[in-house]
PQR file of N, CA, C, O and H, with PARSE charges and radii, in Angstrom:
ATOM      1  N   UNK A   1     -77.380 -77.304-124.345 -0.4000 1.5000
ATOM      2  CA  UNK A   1     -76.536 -76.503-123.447 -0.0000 2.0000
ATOM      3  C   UNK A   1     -76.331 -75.101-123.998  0.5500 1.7000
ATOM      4  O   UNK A   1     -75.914 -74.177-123.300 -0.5500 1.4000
ATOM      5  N   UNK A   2     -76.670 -74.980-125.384 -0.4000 1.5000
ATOM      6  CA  UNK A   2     -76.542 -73.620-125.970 -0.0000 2.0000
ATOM      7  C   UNK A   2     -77.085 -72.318-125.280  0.5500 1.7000
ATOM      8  O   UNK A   2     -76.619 -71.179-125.305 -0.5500 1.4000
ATOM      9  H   UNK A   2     -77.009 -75.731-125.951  0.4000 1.0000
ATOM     10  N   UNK A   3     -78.453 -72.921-124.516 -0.4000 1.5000
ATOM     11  CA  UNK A   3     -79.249 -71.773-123.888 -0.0000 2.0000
ATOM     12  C   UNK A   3     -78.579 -71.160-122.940  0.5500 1.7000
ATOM     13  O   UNK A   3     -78.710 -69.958-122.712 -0.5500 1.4000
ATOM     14  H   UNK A   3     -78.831 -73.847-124.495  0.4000 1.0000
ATOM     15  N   UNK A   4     -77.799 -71.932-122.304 -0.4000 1.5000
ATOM     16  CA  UNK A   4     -77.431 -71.760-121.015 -0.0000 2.0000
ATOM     17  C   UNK A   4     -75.664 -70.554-121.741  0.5500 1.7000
ATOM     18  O   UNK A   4     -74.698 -70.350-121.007 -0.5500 1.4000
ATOM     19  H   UNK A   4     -77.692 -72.909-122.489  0.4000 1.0000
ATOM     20  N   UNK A   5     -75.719 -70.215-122.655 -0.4000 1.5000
ATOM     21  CA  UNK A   5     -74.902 -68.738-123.290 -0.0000 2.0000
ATOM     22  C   UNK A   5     -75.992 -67.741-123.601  0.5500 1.7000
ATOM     23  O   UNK A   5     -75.581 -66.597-123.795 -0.5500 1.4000
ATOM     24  H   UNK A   5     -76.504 -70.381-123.251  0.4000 1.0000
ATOM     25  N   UNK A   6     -77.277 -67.930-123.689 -0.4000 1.5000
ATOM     26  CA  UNK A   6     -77.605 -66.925-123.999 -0.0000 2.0000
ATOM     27  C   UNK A   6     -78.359 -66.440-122.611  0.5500 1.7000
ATOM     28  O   UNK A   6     -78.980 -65.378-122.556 -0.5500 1.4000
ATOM     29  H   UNK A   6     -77.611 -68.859-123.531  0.4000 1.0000
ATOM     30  N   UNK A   7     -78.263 -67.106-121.795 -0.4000 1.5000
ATOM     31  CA  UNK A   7     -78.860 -66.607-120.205 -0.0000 2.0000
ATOM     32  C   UNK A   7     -78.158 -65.285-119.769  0.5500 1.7000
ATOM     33  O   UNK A   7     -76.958 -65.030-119.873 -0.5500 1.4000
ATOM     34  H   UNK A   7     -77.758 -67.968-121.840  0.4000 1.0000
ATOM     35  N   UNK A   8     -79.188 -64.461-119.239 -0.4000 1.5000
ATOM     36  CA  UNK A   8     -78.552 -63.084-119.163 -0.0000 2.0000
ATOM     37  C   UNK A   8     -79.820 -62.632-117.567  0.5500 1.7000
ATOM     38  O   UNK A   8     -80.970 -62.978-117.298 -0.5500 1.4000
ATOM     39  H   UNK A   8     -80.163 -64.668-119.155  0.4000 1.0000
ATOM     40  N   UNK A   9     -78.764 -61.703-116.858 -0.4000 1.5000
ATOM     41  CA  UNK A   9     -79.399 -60.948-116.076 -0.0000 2.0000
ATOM     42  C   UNK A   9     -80.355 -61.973-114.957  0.5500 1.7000
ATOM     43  O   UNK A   9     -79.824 -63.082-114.889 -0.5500 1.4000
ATOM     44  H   UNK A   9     -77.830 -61.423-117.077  0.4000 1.0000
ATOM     45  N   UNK A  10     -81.352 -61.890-114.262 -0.4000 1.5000
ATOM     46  CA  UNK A  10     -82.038 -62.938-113.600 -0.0000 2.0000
ATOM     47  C   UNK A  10     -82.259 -64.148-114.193  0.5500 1.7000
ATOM     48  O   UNK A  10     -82.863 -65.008-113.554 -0.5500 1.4000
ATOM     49  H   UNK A  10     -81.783 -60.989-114.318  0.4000 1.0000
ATOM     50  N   UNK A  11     -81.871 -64.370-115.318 -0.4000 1.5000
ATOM     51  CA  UNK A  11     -82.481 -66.007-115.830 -0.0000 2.0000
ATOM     52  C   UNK A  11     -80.496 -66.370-115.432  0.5500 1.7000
ATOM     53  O   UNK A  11     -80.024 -67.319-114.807 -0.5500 1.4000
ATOM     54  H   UNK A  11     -81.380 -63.670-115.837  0.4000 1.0000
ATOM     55  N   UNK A  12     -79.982 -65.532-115.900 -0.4000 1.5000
ATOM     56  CA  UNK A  12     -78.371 -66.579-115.153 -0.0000 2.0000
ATOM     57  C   UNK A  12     -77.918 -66.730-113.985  0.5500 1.7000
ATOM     58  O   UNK A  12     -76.952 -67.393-113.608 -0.5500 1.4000
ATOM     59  H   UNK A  12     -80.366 -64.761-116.407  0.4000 1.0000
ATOM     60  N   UNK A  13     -79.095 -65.698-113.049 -0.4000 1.5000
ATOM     61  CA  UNK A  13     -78.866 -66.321-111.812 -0.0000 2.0000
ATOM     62  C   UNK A  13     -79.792 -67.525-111.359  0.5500 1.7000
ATOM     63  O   UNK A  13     -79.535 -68.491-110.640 -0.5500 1.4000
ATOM     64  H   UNK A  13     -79.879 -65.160-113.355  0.4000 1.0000
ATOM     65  N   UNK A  14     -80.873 -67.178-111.969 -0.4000 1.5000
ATOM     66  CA  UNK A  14     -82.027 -68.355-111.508 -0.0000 2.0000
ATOM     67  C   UNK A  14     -81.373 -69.915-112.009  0.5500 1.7000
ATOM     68  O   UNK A  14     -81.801 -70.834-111.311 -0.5500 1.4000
ATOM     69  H   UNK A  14     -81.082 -66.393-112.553  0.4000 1.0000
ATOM     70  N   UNK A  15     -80.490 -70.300-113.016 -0.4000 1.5000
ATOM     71  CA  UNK A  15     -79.451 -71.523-113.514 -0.0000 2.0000
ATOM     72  C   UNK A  15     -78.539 -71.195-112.394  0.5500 1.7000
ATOM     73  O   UNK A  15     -78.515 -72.162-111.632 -0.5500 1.4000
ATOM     74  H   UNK A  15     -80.143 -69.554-113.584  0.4000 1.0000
ATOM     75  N   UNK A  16     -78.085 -70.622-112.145 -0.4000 1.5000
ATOM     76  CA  UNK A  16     -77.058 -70.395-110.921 -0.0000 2.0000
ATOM     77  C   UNK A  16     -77.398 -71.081-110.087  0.5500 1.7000
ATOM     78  O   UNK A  16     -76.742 -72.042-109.684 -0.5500 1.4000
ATOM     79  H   UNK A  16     -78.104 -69.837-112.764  0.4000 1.0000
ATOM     80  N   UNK A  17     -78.658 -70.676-109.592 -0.4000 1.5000
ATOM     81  CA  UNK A  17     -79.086 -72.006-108.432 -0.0000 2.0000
ATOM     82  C   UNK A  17     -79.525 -73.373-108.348  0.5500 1.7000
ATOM     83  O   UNK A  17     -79.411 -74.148-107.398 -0.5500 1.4000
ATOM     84  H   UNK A  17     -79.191 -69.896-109.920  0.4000 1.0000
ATOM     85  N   UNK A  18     -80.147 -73.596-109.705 -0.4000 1.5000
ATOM     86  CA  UNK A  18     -80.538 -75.105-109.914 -0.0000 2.0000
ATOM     87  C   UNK A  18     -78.988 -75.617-110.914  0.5500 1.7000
ATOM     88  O   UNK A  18     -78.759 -76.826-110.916 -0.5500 1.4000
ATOM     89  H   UNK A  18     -80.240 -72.967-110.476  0.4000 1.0000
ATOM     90  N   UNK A  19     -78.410 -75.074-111.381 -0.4000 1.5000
ATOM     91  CA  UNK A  19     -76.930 -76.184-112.270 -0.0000 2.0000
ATOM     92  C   UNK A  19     -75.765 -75.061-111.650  0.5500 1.7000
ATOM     93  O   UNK A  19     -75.755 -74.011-112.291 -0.5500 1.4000
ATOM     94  H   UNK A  19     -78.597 -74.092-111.379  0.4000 1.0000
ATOM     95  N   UNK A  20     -75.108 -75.103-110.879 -0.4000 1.5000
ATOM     96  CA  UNK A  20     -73.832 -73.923-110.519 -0.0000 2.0000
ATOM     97  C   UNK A  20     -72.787 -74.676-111.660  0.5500 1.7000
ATOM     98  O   UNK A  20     -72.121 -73.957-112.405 -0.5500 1.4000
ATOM     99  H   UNK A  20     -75.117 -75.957-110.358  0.4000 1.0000
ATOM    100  N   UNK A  21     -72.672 -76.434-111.759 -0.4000 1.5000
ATOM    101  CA  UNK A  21     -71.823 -77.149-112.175 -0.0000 2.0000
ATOM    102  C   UNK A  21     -71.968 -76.321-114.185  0.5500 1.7000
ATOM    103  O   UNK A  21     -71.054 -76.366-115.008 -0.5500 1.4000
ATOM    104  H   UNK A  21     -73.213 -77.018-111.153  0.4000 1.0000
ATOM    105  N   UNK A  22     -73.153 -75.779-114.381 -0.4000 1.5000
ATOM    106  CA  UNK A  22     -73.106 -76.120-115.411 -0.0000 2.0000
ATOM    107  C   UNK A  22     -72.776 -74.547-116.535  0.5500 1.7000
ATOM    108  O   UNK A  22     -72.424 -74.389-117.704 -0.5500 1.4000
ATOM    109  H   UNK A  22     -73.896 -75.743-113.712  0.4000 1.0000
ATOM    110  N   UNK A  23     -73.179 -73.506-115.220 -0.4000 1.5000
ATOM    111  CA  UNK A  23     -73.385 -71.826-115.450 -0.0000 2.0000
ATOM    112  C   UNK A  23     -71.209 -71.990-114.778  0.5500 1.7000
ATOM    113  O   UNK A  23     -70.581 -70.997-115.145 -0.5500 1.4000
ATOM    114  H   UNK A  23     -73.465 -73.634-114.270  0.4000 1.0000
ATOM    115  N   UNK A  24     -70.744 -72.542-114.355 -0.4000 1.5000
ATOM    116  CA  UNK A  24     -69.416 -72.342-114.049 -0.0000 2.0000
ATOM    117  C   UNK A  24     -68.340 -72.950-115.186  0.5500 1.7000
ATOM    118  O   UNK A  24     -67.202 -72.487-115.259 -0.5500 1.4000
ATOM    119  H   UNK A  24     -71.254 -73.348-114.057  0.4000 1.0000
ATOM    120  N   UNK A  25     -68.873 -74.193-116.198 -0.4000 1.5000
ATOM    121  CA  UNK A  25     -68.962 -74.333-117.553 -0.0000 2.0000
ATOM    122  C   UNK A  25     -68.634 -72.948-118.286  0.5500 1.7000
ATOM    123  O   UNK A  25     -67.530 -72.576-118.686 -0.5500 1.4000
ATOM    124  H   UNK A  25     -69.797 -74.570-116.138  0.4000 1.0000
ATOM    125  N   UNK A  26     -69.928 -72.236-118.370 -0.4000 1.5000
ATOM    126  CA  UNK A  26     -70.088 -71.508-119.443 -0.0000 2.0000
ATOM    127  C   UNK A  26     -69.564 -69.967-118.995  0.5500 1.7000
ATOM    128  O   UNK A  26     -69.542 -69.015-119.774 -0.5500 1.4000
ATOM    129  H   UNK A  26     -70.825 -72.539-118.045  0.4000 1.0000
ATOM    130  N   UNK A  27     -69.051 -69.903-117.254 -0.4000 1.5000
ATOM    131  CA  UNK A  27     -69.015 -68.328-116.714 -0.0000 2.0000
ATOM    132  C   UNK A  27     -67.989 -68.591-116.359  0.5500 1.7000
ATOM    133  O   UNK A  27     -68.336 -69.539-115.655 -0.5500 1.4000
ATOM    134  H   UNK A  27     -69.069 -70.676-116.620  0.4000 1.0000
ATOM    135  N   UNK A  28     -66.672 -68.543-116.210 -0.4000 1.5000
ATOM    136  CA  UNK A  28     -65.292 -68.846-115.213 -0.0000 2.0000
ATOM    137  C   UNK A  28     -65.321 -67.694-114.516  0.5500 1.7000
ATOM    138  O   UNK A  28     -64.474 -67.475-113.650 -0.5500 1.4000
ATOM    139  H   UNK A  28     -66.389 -67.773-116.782  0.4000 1.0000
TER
END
């Protein structure tokens, strides 16, 4: 799950759409 902090710019939106449950975890 670590990766999903270093996601930045289009790769945190592209997790945005396949895990919202999991980028709303790591983004409030």
């Amino acid at each position: 799950m670590g990766k999903y902090i270093e996601l930045t710019g289009a790769d945190f939106e592209a997790t945005l759409s396949e895990g919202v449950s999991l980028v709303d975890f790591w983004a409030p």
